[in-house]
C-alpha positions in Angstrom: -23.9 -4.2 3.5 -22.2 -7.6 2.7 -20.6 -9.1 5.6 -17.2 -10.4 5.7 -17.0 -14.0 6.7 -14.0 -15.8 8.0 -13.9 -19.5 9.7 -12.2 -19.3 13.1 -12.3 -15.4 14.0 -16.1 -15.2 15.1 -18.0 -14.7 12.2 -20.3 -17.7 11.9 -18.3 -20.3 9.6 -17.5 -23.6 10.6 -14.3 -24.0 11.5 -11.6 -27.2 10.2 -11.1 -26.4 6.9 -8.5 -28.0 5.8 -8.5 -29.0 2.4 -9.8 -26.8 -0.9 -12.1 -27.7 -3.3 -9.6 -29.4 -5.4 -8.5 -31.7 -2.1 -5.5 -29.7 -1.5 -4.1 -29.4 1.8 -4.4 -26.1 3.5 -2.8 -24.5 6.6 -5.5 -25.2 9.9 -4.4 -21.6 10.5 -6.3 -20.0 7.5 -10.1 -20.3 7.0 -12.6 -20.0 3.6 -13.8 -16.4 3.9 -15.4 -14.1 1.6 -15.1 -10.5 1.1 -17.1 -8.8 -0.8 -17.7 -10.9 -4.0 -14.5 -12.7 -3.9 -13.9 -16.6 -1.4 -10.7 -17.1 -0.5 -8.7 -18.1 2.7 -7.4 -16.3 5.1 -5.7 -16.4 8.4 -8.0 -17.5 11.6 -5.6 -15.2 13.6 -7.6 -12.9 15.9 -5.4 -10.3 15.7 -5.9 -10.0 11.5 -10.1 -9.5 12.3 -9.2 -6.4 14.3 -10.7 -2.7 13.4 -7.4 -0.2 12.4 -3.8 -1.1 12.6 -3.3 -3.5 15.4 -0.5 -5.5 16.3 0.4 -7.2 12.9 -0.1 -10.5 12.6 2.0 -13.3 10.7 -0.2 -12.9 7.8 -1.4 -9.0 7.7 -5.1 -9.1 6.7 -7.3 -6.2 8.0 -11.3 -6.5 7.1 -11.7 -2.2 8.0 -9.9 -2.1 4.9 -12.6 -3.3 2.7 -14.0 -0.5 1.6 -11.3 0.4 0.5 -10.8 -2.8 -1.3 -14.5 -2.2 -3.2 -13.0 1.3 -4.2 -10.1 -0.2 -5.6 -12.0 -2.4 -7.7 -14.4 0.6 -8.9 -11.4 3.0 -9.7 -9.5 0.0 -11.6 -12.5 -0.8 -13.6 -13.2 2.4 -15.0 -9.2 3.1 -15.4 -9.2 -0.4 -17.8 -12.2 1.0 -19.8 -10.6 4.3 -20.6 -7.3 2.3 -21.5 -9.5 0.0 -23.5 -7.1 -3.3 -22.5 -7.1 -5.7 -20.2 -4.7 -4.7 -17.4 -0.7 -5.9 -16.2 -0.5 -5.0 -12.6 1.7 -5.4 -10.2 0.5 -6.2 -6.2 3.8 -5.0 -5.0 2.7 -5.9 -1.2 0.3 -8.8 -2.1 0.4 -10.3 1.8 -3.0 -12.6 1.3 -3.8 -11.4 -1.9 -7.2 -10.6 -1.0 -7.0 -7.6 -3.6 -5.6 -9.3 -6.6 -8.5 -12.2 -6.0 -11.0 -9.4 -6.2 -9.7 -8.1 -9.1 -9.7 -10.9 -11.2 -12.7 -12.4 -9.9 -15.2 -9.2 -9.5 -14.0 -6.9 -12.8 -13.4 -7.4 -16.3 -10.5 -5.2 -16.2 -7.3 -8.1 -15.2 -5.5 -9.4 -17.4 -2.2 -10.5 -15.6 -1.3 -9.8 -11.9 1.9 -10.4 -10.3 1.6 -10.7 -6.4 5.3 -10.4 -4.6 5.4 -10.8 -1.2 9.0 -12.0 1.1 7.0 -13.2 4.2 7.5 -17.4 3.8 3.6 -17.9 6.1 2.1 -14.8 3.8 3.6 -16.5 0.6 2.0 -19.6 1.4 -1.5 -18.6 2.0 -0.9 -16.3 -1.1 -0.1 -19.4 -3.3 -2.9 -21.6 -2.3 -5.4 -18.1 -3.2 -3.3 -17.8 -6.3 -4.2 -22.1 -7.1 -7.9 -22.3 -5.9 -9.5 -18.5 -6.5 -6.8 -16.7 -8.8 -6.2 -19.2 -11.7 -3.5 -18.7 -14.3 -3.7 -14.5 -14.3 -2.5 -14.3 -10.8 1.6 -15.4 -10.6 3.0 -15.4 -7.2 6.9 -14.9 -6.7 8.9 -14.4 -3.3 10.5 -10.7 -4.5 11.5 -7.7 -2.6 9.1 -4.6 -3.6 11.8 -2.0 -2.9 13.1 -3.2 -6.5 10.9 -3.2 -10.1 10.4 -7.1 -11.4 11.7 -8.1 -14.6 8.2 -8.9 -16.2 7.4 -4.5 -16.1 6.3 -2.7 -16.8 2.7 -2.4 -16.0 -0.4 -0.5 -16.0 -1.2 -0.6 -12.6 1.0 -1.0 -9.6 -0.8 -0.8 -6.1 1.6 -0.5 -2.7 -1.1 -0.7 0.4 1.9 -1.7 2.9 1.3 -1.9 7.1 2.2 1.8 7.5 4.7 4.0 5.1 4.7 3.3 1.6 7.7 5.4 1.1 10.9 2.7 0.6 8.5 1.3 -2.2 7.8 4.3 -4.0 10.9 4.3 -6.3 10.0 0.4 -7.7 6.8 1.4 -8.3 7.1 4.3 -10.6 10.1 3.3 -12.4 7.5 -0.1 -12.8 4.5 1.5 -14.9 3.8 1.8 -18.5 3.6 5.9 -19.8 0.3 6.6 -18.2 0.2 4.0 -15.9 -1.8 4.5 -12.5 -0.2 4.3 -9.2 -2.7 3.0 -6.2 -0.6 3.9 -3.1 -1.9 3.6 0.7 -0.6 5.4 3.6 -1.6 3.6 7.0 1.1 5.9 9.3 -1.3 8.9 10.4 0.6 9.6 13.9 3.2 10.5 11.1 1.6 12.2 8.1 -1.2 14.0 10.2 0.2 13.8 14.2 3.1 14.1 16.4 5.9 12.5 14.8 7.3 15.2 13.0 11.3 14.2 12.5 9.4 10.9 11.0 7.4 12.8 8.7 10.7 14.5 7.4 12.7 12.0 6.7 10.2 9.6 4.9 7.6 12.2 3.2 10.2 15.6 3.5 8.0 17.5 4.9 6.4 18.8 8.0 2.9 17.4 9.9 -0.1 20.5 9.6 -1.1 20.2 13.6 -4.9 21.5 13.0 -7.9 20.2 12.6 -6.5 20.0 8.9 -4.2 17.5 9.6 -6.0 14.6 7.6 -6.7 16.1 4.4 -2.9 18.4 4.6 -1.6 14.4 5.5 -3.2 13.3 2.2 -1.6 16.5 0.5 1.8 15.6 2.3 1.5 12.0 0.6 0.6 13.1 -3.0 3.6 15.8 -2.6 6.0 12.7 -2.1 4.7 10.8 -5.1 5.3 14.1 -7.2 8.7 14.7 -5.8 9.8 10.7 -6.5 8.3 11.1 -10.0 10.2 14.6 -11.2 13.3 12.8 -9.9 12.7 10.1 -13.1 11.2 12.3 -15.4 7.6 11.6 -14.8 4.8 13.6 -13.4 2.1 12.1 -11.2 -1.1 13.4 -11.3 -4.4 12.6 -8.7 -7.0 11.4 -10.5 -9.0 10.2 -7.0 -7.7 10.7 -3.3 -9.2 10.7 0.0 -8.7 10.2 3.6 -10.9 7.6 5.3 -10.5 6.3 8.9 -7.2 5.5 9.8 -5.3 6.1 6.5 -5.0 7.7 3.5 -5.3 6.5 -0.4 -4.2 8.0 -3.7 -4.3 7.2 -7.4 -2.2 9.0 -9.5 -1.7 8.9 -13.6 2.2 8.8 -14.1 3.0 10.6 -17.3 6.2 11.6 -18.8 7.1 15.0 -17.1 7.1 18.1 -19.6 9.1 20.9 -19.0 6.2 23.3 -18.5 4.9 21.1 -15.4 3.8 23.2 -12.6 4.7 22.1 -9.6 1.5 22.9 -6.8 4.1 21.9 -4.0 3.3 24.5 -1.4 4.5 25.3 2.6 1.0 26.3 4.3 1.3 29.1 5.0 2.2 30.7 2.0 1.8 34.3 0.7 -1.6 34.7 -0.9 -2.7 32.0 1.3 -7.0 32.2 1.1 -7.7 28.9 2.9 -9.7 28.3 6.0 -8.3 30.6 9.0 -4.8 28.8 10.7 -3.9 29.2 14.4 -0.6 31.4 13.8 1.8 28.8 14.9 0.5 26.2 12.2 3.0 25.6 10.1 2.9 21.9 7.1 4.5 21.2 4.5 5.2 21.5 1.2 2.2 19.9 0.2 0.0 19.1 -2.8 -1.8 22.2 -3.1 -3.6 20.9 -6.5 -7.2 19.2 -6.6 -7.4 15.5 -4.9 -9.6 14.1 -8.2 -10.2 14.5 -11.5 -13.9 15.4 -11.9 -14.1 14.1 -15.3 -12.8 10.6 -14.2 -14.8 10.4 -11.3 -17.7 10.5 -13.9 -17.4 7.3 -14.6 -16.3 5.6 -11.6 -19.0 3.1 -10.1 -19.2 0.9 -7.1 -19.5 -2.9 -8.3 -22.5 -4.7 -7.0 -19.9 -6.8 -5.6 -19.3 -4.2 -3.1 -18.4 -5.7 0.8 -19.8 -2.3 1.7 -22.0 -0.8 -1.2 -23.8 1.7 0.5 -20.5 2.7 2.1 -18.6 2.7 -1.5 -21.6 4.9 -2.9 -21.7 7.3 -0.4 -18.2 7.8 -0.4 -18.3 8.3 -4.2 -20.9 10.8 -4.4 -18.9 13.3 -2.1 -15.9 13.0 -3.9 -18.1 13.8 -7.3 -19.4 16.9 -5.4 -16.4 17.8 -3.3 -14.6 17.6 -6.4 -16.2 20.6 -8.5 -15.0 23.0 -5.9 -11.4 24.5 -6.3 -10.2 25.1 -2.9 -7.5 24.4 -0.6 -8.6 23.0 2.5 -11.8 22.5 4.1 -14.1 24.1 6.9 -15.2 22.5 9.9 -18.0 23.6 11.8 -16.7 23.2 15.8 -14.0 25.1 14.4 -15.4 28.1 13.0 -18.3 28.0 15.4 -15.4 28.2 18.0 -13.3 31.0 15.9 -16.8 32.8 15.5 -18.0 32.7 18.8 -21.6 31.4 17.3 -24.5 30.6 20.1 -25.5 28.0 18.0 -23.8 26.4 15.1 -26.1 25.9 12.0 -26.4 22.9 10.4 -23.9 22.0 7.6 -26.8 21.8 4.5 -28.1 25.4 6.2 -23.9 26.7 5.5 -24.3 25.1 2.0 -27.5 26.4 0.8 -26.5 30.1 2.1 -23.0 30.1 0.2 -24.3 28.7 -2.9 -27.4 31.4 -2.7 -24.7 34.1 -2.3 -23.1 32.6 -5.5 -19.9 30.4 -4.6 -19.4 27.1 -5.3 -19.8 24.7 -2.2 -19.7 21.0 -1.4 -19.5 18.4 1.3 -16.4 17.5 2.3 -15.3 13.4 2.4 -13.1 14.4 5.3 -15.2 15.2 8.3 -19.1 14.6 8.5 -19.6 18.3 9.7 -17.0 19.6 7.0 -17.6 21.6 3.9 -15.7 23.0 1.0 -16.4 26.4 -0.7 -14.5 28.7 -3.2 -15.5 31.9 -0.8 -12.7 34.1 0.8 -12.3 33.1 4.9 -14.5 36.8 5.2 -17.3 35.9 3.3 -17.5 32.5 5.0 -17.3 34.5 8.4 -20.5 36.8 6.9 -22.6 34.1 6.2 -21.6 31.9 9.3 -22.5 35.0 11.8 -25.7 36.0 9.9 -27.2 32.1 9.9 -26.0 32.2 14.0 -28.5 35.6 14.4 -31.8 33.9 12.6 
C-alpha cells in the first residue's frame, strides 16, 4: 500500500514549502503531498488528514477517500477505452483538485477537465495544482455547480460533494454528452441509511431501510434519485459500477436518451412478490433501485492502475464486485443475522454458506457490503435449509 504523504499533518515531510518548482509562491498553509501516483499540494490543516467526515476544513481534502480516488481512475480508464477518445469532464466540486491531477497525470484517458469550485482558499490551492501538476488540460474557474458551464457538454461529470449530492444532480445530467457517465458520491449516511428520515425525503424522496440492509438499500435509495432526475429530462441512467464502502456510497451511471419502453426498477421494499432476505415486519425503504449495482460485462475490463494509493485495497474491492455481480438478487445476507433469525449454535463460516448453495445449484457470491455477507439467487427457505443443515454437522 502506497502511503499518502502530506508536509505539516504528521506524515514524515519536511515542512516550509513555500515555493513550487517553477519558484512560485505558495500558501505556508498547503504542503507537497502525493497520493497515489499524483504530487500536488494540499492543505497542512489537521482537520483535512482525519479518517470519515470530520469537521470540514477551509479547504475539504479527506485521504480515507483514496481508494476511492484509485477506483475512479480505474473506472474512467476503461470508460475512455470503450469510448475510444480522450475524455471532456467536468469536476463539478473540484475543492483541491486532487482527482482531476490524478486523472491527467495517472491515465491516458483526459483530454480536457474543467475544475469549478466557489470557495476563494479552495480556488487558490486549486489554481496553483492546476499551474504546477495539471498543465494546460486542467482549467480552473470560480462557478456554481448547481448550474451546467457553457463549455458542455461532457463525457464525464463527477459530483463527490461533503455530504448530499442532490442540489447538483440537475447540472450534472443536463451537462453530459448522450452516453456520458455520471460519477456521483454520497457522504450523508445518517440520512440515506440511518435516522434522518424527513432528510431522506426531501433530498432523495424516499424513505431510510432501518435493517442491517441499510447500506446497500442507501446505495439503492441514491441510484433511484439519479433515475428519477434523469426521466424528468428525458434520459435514463443506468449503473454500470456501485458500491458502498466505509462511510459513503459511490455510483457510476451511463446517461442515455430515455426510450419509451424503459422499465423503471423503482421499488418500495416491501413489495408483493418480495423474495429478498427475511425483513423485521416493521421495515419499511423506499422506492429504491431494485435493478443490478454493475454491469458485469463492464467490470470485465476494469483494472486497478499500478498507481493505486491502495492497490491491494482497489483489487480486492474489484474482484467482489466481478463476483457479486453475476448473481441477480436483491439484497444481501448477513450471517449475525440469520444465525440470530435461525437460532444456529454455531454460525458457519461464510465460504462453508457459499460452497453449500452453489453445490445445491444457485448462484452465490461474496458480498462488497459486509465482510461476513453473501449474495445468492435461492429463495429465503432454501437459504434457511442449508443454513440449519451446515449448523447440525
Amino acid at each position: 500500500m502506497r502511503l499518502l504523504t502530506v508536509s505539516g499533518v504528521g506524515h514524515g515531510v519536511a515542512q516550509g514549502t513555500q515555493a513550487s518548482s517553477e519558484g512560485k509562491t505558495i500558501s505556508p498553509a498547503w504542503g507537497k503531498a502525493r497520493e497515489g501516483g499524483s504530487e500536488l499540494y494540499l492543505p497542512r490543516d489537521r482537520r483535512a488528514a482525519q479518517r470519515g467526515p470530520a469537521a470540514r476544513s477551509p479547504v475539504f481534502y479527506n485521504p480515507a477517500m483514496a481508494l476511492s480516488r484509485d477506483l475512479t481512475i480505474a473506472v474512467v480508464a476503461a470508460f475512455a477505452e470503450e469510448r475510444g477518445h480522450p475524455l471532456r469532464a467536468w469536476d463539478a466540486l473540484s475543492a483541491t483538485g486532487v482527482r482531476a491531477v490524478r486523472l491527467l497525470r495517472e491515465t491516458r484517458a483526459m483530454g480536457e477537465i474543467l475544475c469549478t469550485e466557489l470557495h476563494p482558499e479552495a480556488l487558490q490551492l486549486l489554481r496553483a495544482n492546476a499551474r504546477d501538476w495539471g498543465g494546460d488540460a486542467m482549467v480552473v474557474e470560480a462557478r456554481d455547480a448547481r448550474s451546467p458551464p457553457p463549455q458542455g457538454p461532457f463525457d464525464l461529470v463527477d459530483l463527490d460533494p461533503y455530504g448530499t449530492p442532490a442540489p447538483f444532480l440537475e447540472a450534472a445530467l443536463r451537462s453530459l454528452s448522450p452516453g456520458g457517465l455520471l460519477a456521483v458520491t454520497a457522504t450523508d449516511m445518517a440520512v440515506l441509511a440511518g435516522p434522518e428520515r424527513s432528510a431522506c425525503e426531501r433530498r432523495y424522496g424516499a424513505r431510510p431501510l432501518r435493517t442491517y440492509l441499510c447500506r446497500e438499500a442507501g446505495l439503492r435509495i441514491l441510484l433511484g434519485a439519479v433515475r428519477r432526475e434523469a426521466l424528468r429530462w428525458g434520459l435514463r441512467a443506468d449503473p454500470i459500477l456501485s458500491y458502498a464502502h466505509d462511510y459513503y456510497v459511490r455510483a457510476f451511471l451511463r446517461i442515455l436518451p430515455a426510450r419509451g419502453e424503459d422499465p423503471l426498477p423503482l421499488r418500495s421494499i416491501p413489495f408483493e412478490g418480495y423474495e429478498g432476505p427475511p425483513l423485521p415486519s416493521s421495515a419499511r425503504g423506499g422506492p429504491l433501485w431494485t435493478g443490478p449495482l454493475c454491469d458485469e460485462r463492464f467490470l470485465e475490463g476494469v483494472k486497478p492502475a499500478g498507481t493505486s494509493a491502495d492497490l491491494q485495497g482497489a483489487t480486492r474491492l474489484l474482484e467482489i464486485l466481478r463476483e457479486e455481480s453475476g448473481v441477480h438478487a436483491l439484497f444481501h445476507y448477513e450471517m449475525g443475522e440469520e444465525a440470530k433469525r435461525l437460532h444456529l449454535s454455531e454460525p458457519p463460516s461464510r465460504g462453508a454458506v457459499l460452497e453449500a448453495l452453489r453445490a445445491s445449484g444457485w448462484k452465490s457470491a461474496r458480498t462488497h457490503v459486509t465482510p461476513s455477507g453473501w449474495r445468492t439467487e435461492a429463495p429465503p427457505p432454501e437459504v434457511a435449509r442449508i443454513l440449519k443443515g451446515l449448523d447440525r454437522r
